[in-house]
Backbone bond lengths (Angstrom), bond angles and torsions (degrees), N, CA, C in turn:
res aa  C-N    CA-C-N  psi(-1)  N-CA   C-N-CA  omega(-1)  CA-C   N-CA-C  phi
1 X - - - 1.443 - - 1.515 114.08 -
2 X 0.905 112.85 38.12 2.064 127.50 -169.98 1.495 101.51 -73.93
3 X 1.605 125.67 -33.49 1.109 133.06 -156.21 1.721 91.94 -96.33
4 X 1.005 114.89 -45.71 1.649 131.23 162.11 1.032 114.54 -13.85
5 X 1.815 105.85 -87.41 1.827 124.55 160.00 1.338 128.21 -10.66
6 X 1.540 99.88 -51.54 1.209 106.57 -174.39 1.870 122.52 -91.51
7 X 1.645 93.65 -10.16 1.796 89.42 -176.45 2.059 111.92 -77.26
8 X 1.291 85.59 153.84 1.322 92.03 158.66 1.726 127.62 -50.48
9 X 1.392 94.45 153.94 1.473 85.48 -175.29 1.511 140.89 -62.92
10 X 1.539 80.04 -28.27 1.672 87.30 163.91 1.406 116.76 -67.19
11 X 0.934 124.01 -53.75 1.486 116.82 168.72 1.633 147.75 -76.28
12 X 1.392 79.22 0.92 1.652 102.81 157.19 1.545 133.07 -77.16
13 X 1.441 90.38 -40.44 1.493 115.73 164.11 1.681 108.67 -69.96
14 X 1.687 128.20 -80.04 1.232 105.76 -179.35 1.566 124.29 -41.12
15 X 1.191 107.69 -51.71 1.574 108.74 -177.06 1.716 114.61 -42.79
16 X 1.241 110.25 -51.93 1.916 117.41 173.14 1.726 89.81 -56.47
17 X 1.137 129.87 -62.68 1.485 118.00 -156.32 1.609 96.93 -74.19
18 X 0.938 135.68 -7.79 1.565 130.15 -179.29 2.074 110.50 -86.49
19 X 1.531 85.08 -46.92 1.739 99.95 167.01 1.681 129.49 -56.40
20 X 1.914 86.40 -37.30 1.698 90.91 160.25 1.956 130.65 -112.93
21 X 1.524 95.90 35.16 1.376 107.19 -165.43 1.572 128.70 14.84
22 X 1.406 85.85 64.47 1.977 100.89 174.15 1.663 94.40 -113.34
23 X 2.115 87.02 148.85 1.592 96.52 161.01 1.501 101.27 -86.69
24 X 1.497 100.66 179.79 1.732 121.23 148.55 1.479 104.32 -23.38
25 X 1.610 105.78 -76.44 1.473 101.78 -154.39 1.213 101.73 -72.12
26 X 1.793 153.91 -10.98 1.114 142.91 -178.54 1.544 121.75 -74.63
27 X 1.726 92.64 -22.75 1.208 114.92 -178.77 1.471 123.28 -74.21
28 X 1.527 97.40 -34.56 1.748 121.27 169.97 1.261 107.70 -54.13
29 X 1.802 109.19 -44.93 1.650 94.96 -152.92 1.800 84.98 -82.63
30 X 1.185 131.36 -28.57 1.461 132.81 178.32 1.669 107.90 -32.69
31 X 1.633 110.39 -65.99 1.168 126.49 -159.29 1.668 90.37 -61.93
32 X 1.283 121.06 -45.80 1.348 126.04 -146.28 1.610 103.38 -82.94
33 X 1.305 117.88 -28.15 1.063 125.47 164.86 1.476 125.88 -80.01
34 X 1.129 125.91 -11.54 1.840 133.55 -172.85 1.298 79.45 -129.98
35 X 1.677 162.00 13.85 1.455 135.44 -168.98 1.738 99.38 -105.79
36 X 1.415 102.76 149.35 1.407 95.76 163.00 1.445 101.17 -88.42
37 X 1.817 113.85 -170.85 1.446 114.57 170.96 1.212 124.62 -71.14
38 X 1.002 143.08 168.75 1.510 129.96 -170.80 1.996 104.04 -117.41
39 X 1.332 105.95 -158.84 1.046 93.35 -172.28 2.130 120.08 -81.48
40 X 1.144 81.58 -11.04 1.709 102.44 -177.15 1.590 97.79 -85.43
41 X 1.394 125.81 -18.27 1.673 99.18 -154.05 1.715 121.41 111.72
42 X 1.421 108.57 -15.33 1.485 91.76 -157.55 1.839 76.05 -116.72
43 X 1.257 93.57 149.04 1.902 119.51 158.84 1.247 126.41 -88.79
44 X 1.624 118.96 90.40 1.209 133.59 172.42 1.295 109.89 108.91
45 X 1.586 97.14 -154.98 2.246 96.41 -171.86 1.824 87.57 -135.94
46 X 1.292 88.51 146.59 1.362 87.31 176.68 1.627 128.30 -83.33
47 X 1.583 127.17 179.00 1.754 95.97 167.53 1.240 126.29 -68.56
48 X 1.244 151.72 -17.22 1.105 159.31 69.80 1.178 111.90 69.67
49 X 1.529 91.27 -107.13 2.142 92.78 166.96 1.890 112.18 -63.28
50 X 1.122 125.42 -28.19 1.163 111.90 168.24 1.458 136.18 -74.29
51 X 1.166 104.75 11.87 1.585 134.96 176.22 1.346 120.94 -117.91
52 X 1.469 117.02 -27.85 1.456 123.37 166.30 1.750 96.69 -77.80
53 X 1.154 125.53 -55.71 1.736 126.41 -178.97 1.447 89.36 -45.45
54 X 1.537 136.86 -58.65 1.607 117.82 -137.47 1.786 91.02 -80.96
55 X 1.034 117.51 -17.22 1.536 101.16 178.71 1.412 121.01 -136.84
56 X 1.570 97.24 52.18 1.509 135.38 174.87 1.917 103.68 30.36
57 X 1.498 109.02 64.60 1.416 97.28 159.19 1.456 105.31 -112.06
58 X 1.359 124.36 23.62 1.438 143.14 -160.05 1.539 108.99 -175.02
59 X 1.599 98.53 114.80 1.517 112.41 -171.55 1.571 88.75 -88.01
60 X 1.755 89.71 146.54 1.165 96.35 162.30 1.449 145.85 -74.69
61 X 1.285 140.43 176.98 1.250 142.72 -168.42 1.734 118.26 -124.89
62 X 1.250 125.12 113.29 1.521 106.69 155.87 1.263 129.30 0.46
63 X 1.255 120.93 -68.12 1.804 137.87 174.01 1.288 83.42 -53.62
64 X 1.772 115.47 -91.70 1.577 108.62 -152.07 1.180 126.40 -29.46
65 X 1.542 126.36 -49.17 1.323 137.81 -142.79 1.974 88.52 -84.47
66 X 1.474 122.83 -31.19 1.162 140.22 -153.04 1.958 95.95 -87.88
67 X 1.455 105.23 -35.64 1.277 105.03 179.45 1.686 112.85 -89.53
68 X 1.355 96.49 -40.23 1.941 91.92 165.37 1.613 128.87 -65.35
69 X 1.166 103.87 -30.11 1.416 109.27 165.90 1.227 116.66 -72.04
70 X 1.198 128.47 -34.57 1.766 140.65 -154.12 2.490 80.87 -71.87
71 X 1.659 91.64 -53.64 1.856 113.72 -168.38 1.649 82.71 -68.17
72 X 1.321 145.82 -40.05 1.579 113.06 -157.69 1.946 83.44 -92.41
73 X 1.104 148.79 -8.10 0.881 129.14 -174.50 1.687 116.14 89.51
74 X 1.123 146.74 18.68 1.382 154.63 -123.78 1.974 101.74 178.49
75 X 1.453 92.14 123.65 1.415 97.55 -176.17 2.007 116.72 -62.13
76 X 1.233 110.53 134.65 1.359 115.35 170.12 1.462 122.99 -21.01
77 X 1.226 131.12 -38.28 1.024 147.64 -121.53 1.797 97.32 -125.30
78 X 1.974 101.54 -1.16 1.380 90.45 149.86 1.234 138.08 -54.30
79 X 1.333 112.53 -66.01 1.290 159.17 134.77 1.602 101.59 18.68
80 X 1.170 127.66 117.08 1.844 138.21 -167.57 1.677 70.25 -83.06
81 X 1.241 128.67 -84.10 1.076 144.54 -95.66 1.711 96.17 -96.91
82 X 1.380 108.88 -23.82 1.656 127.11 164.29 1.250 128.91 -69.51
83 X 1.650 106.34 -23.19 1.685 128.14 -171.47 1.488 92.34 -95.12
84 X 1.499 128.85 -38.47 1.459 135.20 -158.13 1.789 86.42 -81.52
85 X 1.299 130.08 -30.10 1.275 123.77 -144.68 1.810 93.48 -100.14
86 X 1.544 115.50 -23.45 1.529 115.75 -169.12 1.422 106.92 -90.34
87 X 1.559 94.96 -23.65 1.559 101.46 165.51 1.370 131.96 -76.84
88 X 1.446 126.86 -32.38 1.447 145.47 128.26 1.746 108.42 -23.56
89 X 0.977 128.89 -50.32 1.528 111.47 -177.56 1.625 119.54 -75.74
90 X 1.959 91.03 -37.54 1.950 100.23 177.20 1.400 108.33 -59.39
91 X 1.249 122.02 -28.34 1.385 106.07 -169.01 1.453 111.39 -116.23
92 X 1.787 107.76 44.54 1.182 132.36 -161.70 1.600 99.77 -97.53
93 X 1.318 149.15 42.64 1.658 126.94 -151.31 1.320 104.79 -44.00
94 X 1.403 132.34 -14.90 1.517 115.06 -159.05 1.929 85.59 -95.60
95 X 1.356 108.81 -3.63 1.378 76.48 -177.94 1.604 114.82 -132.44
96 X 1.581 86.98 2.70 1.802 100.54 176.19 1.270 95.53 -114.37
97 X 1.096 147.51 -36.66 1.923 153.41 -169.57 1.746 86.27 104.67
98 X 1.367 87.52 162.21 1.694 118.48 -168.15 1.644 112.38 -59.62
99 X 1.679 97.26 -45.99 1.923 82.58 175.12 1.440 101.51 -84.41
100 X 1.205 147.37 -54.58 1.241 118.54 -169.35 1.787 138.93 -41.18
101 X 1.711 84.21 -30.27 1.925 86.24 171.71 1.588 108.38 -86.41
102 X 1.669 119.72 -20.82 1.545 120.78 166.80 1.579 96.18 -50.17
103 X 1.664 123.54 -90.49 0.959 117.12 165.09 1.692 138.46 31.55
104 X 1.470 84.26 -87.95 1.551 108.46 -179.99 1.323 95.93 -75.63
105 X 1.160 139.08 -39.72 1.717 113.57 -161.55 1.385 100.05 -93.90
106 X 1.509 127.94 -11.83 1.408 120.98 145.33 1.208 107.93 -53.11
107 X 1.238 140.36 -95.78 1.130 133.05 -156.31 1.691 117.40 -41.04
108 X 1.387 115.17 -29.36 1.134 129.98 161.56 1.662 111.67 -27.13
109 X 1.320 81.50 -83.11 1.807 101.61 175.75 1.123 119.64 -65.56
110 X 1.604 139.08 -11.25 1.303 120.61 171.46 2.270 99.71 -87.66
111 X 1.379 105.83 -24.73 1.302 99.02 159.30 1.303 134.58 -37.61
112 X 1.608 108.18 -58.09 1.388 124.04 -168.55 1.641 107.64 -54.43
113 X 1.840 104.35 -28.52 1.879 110.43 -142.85 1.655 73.47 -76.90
114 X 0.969 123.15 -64.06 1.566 133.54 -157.15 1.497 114.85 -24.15
């Protein structure tokens, strides 16, 4: 799944739901059945929003990507766009403090030299 990693989310998502021949709504009752509550109250995403995500008229979310993955069975961390977003918070100082995102974007950069 190397080619996976790297797709957009929209097509990360159809492609997993094509590999495990689910619709929207199979996918709903998936999420809705493995989802915790969210921040509103409600359990899971509907087909709806999981149909606006698969053909990006709706960016994804931390949660979302965390509840569709939890329903395709497959760690979060497929997801380009979930890895780009956890990395966005580490090198957040307002939301990790100042050395930890120094830190990380050191280590960042001694990655890149290699």
């Amino acid at each position: 799944m190397p080619e996976l990693e790297q797709a957009a989310f929209p097509d990360a998502l159809k492609a997993l739901m094509a590999e495990q021949g689910i619709t929207y709504r199979q996918l709903e009752e998936r999420t809705k059945r493995n989802g915790k509550e969210n921040r509103k109250g409600a359990k899971g995403l509907s087909n709806v929003s999981i149909n606006m995500l698969a053909t990006g008229r709706l960016a994804p979310t931390v949660e979302s990507m965390e509840i569709l993955a939890r329903a395709l069975r497959v760690e979060p961390v497929i997801f380009l766009d979930y890895r780009l977003a956890v990395l966005r918070v580490g090198l957040d100082p307002k939301i990790v403090g100042y050395d930890a995102a120094r830190k990380l974007l050191a280590a960042l950069e001694q990655a890149r030299d290699v």
